[in-house]
VOBAPA-220665 format. One record per residue (C-alpha): residue number from 1; x, y, z. Coordinates in Angstrom, 1 decimal, padded with zeros to 4 digits, always signed. Each point is the difference from the previous one (the first is absolute). Layout:
BEGIN
(NUM, (X, Y, Z));
...
END
This chain:
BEGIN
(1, (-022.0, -044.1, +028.9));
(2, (+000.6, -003.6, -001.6));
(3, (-001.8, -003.2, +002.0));
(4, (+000.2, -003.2, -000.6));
(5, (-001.7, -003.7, +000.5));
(6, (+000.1, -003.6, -000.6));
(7, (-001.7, -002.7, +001.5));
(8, (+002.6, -003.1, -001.7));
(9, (+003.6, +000.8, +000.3));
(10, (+001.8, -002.6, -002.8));
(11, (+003.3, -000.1, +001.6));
(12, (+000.4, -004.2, -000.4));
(13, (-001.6, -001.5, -003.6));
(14, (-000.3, -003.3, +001.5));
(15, (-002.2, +001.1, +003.2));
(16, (-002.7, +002.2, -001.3));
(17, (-002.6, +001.9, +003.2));
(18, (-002.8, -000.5, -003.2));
(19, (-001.0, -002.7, -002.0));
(20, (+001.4, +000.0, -003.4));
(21, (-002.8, -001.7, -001.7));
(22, (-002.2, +002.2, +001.2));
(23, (+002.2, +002.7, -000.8));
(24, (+000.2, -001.6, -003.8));
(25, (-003.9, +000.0, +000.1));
(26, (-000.4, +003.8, +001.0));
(27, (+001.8, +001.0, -002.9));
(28, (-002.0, -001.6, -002.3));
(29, (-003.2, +001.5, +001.5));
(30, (-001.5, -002.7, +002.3));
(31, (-002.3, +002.2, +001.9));
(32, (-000.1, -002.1, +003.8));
(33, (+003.7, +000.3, +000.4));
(34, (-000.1, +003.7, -001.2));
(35, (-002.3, +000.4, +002.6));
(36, (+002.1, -001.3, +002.3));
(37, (+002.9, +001.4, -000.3));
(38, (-001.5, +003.4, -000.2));
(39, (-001.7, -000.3, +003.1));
(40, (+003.8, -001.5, +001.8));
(41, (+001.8, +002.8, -001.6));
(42, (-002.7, +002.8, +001.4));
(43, (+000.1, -001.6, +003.4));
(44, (+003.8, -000.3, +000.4));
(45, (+000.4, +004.0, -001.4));
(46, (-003.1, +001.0, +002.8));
(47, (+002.5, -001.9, +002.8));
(48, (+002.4, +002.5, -001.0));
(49, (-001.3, +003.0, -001.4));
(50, (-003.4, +000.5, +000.9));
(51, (+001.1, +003.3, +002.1));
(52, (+001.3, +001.8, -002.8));
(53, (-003.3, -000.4, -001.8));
(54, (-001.8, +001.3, +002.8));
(55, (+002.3, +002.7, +000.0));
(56, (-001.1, +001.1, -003.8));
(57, (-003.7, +001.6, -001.2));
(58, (+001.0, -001.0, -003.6));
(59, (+001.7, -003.0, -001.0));
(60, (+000.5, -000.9, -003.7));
(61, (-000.2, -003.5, -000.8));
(62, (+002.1, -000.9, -003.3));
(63, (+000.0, -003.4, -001.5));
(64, (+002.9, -001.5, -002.4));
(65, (+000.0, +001.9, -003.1));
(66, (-001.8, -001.5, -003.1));
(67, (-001.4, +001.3, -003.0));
(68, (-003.8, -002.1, -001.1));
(69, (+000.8, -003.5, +001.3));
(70, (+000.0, +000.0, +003.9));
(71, (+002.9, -002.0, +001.4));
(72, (-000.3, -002.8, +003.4));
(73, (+001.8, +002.7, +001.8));
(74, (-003.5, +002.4, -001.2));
(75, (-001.8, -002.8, +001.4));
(76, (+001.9, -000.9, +003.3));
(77, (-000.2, +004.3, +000.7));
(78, (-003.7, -000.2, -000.4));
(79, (-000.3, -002.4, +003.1));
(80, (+002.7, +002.1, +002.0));
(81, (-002.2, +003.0, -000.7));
(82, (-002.9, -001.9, +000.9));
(83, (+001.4, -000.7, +003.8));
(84, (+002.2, +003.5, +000.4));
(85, (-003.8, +001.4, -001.1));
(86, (-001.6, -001.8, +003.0));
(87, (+002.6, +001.0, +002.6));
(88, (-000.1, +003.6, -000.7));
(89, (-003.4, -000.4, +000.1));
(90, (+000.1, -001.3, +003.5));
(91, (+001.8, +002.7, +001.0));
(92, (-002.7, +002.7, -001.5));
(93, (+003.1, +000.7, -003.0));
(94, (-000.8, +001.1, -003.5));
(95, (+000.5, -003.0, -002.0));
(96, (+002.7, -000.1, -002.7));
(97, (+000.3, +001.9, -003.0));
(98, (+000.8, -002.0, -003.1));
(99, (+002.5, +001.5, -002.6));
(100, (+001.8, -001.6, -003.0));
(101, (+003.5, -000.2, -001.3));
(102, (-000.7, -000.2, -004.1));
(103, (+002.1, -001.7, -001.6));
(104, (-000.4, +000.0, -004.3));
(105, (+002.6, -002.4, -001.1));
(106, (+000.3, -003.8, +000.1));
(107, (+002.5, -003.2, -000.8));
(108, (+000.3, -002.9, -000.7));
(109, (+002.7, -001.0, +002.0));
(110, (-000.4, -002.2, +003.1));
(111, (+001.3, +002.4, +002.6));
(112, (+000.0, -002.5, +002.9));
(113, (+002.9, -001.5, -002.4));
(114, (+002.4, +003.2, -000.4));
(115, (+002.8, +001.5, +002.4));
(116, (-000.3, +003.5, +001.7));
(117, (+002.0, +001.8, -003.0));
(118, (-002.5, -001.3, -002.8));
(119, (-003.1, +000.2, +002.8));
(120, (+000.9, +003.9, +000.0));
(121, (+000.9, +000.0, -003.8));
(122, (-003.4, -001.2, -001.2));
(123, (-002.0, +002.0, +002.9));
(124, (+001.4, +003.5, -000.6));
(125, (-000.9, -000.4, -003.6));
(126, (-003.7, +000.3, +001.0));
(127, (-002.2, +003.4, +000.5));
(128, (-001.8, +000.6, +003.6));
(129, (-002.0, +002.0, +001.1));
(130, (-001.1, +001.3, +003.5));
(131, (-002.4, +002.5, +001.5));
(132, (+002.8, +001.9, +001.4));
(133, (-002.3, +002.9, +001.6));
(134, (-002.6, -003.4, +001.6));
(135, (+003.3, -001.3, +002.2));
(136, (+001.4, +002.8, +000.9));
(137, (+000.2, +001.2, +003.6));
(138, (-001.6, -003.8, +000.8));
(139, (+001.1, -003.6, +001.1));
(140, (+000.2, -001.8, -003.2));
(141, (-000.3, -003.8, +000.5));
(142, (+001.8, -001.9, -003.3));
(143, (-001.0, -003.7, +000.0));
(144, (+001.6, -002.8, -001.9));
(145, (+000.3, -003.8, +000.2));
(146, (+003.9, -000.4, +000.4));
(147, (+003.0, +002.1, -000.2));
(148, (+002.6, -002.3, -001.7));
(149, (+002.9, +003.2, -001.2));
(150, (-002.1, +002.5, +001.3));
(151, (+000.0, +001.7, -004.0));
(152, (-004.3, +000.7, +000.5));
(153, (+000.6, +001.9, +002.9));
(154, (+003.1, +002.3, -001.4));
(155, (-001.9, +001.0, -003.0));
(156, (-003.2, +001.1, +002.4));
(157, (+002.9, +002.0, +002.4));
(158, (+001.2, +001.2, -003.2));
(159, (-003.3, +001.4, -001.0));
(160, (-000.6, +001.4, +003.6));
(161, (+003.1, +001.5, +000.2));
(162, (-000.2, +001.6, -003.3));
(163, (-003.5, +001.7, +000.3));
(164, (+001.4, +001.5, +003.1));
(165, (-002.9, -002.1, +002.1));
(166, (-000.1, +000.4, +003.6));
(167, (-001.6, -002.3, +002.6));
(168, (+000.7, -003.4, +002.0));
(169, (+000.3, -002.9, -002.8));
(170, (-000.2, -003.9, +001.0));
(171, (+000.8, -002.6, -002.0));
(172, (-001.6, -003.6, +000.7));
(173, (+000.8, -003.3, -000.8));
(174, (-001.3, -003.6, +000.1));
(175, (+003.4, -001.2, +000.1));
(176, (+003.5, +001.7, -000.5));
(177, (+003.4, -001.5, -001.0));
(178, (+002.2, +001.0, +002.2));
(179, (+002.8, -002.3, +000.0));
(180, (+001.6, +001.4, -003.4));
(181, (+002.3, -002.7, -000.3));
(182, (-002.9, -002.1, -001.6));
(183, (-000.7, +000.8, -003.8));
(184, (-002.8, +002.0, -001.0));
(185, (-001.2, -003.3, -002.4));
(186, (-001.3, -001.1, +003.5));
(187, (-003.4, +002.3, -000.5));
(188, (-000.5, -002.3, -003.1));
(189, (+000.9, -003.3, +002.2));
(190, (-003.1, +001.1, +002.5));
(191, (-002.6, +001.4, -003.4));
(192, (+000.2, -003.3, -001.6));
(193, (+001.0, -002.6, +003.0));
(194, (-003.7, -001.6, -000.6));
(195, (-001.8, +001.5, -003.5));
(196, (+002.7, -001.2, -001.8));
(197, (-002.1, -000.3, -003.6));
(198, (-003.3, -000.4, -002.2));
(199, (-001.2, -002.4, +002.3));
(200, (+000.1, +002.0, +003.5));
(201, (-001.3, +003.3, -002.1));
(202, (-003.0, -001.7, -001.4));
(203, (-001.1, -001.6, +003.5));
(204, (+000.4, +003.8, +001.2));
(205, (-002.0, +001.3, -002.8));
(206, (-002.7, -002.1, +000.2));
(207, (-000.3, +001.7, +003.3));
(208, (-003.2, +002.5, +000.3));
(209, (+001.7, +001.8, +002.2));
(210, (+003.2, +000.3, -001.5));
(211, (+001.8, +003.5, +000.1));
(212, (+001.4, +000.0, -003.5));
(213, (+003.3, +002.5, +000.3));
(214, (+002.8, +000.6, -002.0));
(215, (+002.3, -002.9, +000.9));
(216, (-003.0, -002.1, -001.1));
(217, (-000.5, +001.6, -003.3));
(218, (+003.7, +000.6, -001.1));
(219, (+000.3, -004.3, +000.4));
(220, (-002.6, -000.4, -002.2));
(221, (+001.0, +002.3, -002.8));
(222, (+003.3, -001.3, +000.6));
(223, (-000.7, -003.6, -000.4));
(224, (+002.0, -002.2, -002.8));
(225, (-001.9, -003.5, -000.2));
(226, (-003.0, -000.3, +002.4));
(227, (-002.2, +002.9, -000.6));
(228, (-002.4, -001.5, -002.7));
(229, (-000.8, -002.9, +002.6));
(230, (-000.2, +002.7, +002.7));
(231, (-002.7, +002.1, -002.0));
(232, (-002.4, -003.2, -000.5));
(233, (+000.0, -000.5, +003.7));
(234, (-000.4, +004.1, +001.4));
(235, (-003.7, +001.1, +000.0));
(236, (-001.0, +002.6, -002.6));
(237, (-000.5, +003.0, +001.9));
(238, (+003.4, -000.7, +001.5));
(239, (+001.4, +000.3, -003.3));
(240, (-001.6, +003.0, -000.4));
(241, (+001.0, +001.5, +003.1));
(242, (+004.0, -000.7, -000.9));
(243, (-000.4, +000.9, -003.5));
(244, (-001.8, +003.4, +001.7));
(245, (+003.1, +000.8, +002.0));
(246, (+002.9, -001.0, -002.4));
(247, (-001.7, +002.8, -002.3));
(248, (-000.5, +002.4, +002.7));
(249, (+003.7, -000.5, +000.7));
(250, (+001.2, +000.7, -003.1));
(251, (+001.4, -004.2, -000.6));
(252, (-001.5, +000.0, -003.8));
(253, (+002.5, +002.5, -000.8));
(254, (+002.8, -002.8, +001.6));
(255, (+001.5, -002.4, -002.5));
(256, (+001.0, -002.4, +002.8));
(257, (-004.2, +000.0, +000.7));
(258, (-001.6, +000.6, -003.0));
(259, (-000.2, -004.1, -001.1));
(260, (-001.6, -001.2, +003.1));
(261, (-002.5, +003.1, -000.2));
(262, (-000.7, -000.4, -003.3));
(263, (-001.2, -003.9, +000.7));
(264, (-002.0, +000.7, +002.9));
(265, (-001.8, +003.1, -001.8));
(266, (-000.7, -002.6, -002.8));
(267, (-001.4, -002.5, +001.9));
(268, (-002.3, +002.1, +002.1));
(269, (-000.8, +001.4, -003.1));
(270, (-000.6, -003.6, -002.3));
(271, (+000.9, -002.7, +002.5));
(272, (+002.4, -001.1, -001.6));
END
C-alpha cells in the first residue's frame, strides 16, 4: 500500500506556507534552517500518521538517494529521523531502521531547471540499488525535500514494483507542487531565491557548521568567473573537504568540473 505526505502544498507561487529564503538557504546546507524544517516536517507527518507507525514493529527509514556527497534533503531526513526516533520512543517502539537507495551515476545538469520529460530522461539513465529482502513485508518511509514532477518517486515505485517488494511505502515531502499548471523551473526559483552567487556561497562556507551537500559542490565546480576569489576566502580544510567529495563522487572524471577542481587541488596543494 502507497502513503503519502507533505507539509507545504505549492498550489499559488506568489503565496508560499514557507519562507523561500530560507528555503534557498536549506539547499545550500545552512544547518539552523535544516533543522528546522526537519523538525516542522516530522511534527506535521506525527499529526497525521503517528497511528500507522504504532501500528508497525519495523519501519524502514529511506533517505533521498545519493551516491558519496549527501544531499540537504540527507540532511533535512536526519532531523526528521531524529524526532520520529523520539516519539516511538515515547511510545516504548523500536526506533527506525535506516536503509539506502544507492545511486552510482551523476550530472551536471541543474535539475531544478528541466521539465518532467528530461527530469525522467536523465534519472532513468542512473543505476540504483535497494535492499529488496530489508523492506520487504515492512512500512518503508521514503523522504525527500520536494516533489516538483514527482520523476524521484516513479523511479523508487519502479524499483519496488520490479523486485516484487511487498509492504506499506510512504513517501514524504517538505513541500509538493501540486498546482501543475506552474512550471517545474519554479524548484529552481525557490533553490536560488537568496544564494544567488560567489558571494552568498562564501559567507555559507565560511560557516563551521556548514553541511557541505551536493548542490553546494556542483556550484563550485560549475563556476565560470569567481571561483579563484572564492578559494582565497574558504578556509583550507574546507577546501579539502569539497575536493574530498567531488573525488568520492566521481566529478574529476566530469569535463564540465575538472577546471575548478584542478585549481582548488592546486592551491591546497601550493597556494597558489
Amino acid at each position: 500500500m502507497y502513503h503519502h505526505y507533505s507539509l507545504h502544498k505549492i498550489e499559488d507561487d506568489t503565496q508560499l506556507s514557507f519562507s523561500p529564503a530560507d528555503y534557498s538557504n536549506f539547499k545550500f546546507g545552512e544547518p539552523g534552517t535544516t533543522h528546522q524544517f526537519g523538525k516542522q516536517l516530522a511534527e506535521g507527518f506525527l499529526s497525521q500518521y503517528s497511528d500507522l507507525l504504532l501500528q508497525h514493529t519495523d519501519i524502514v527509514f529511506l533517505p533521498s538517494p545519493f551516491n558519496y556527497i549527501p544531499t540537504a534533503s540527507y540532511y533535512l531526513s536526519q532531523k526528521f529521523k531524529t524526532e520520529i526516533n523520539k516519539f516511538l520512543h515515547g511510545h516504548h517502539k523500536k526506533a527506525l531502521l535506516e536503509s539506502k537507495i544507492h545511486r552510482y551515476k551523476t550530472y551536471s545538469e541543474d535539475y531544478g531547471n528541466l521539465s518532467f520529460e528530461e527530469r525522467l530522461q536523465l534519472i532513468s539513465s542512473d543505476t540504483y540499488h535497494v535492499d529488496t529482502k530489508f523492506l520487504t513485508n515492512r512500512l518503508c518511509i521514503f523522504l525527500d525535500d520536494i516533489k516538483i514532477t514527482g520523476s524521484h518517486e516513479l523511479i523508487i515505485r519502479k524499483i519496488l514494483q520490479q523486485n516484487n517488494i511487498e509492504g506499506d511505502f510512504m513517501f514524504v515531502y517538505f513541500a509538493e507542487l501540486t498546482n501543475t499548471n506552474i512550471s517545474p523551473t519554479f524548484e529552481n526559483y525557490l533553490n536560488y531565491y537568496h544564494v544567488k552567487g560567489i558571494p552568498e556561497i562564501s559567507v555559507l562556507l565560511n560557516r563551521e557548521d556548514l553541511q557541505i551537500n551536493t548542490r553546494t559542490i556542483k556550484f563550485i565546480l560549475n563556476e565560470k568567473n569567481s571561483i579563484n576569489s572564492l578559494i582565497l576566502e574558504v578556509p583550507k580544510h574546507i577546501l579539502e573537504k569539497i575536493t574530498d567529495y567531488a573525488i568520492g563522487n566521481n566529478y574529476h572524471l566530469m569535463n564540465e568540473y575538472k577546471t575548478n577542481l584542478t585549481q582548488i587541488i592546486k592551491h591546497i596543494n601550493y597556494g597558489n
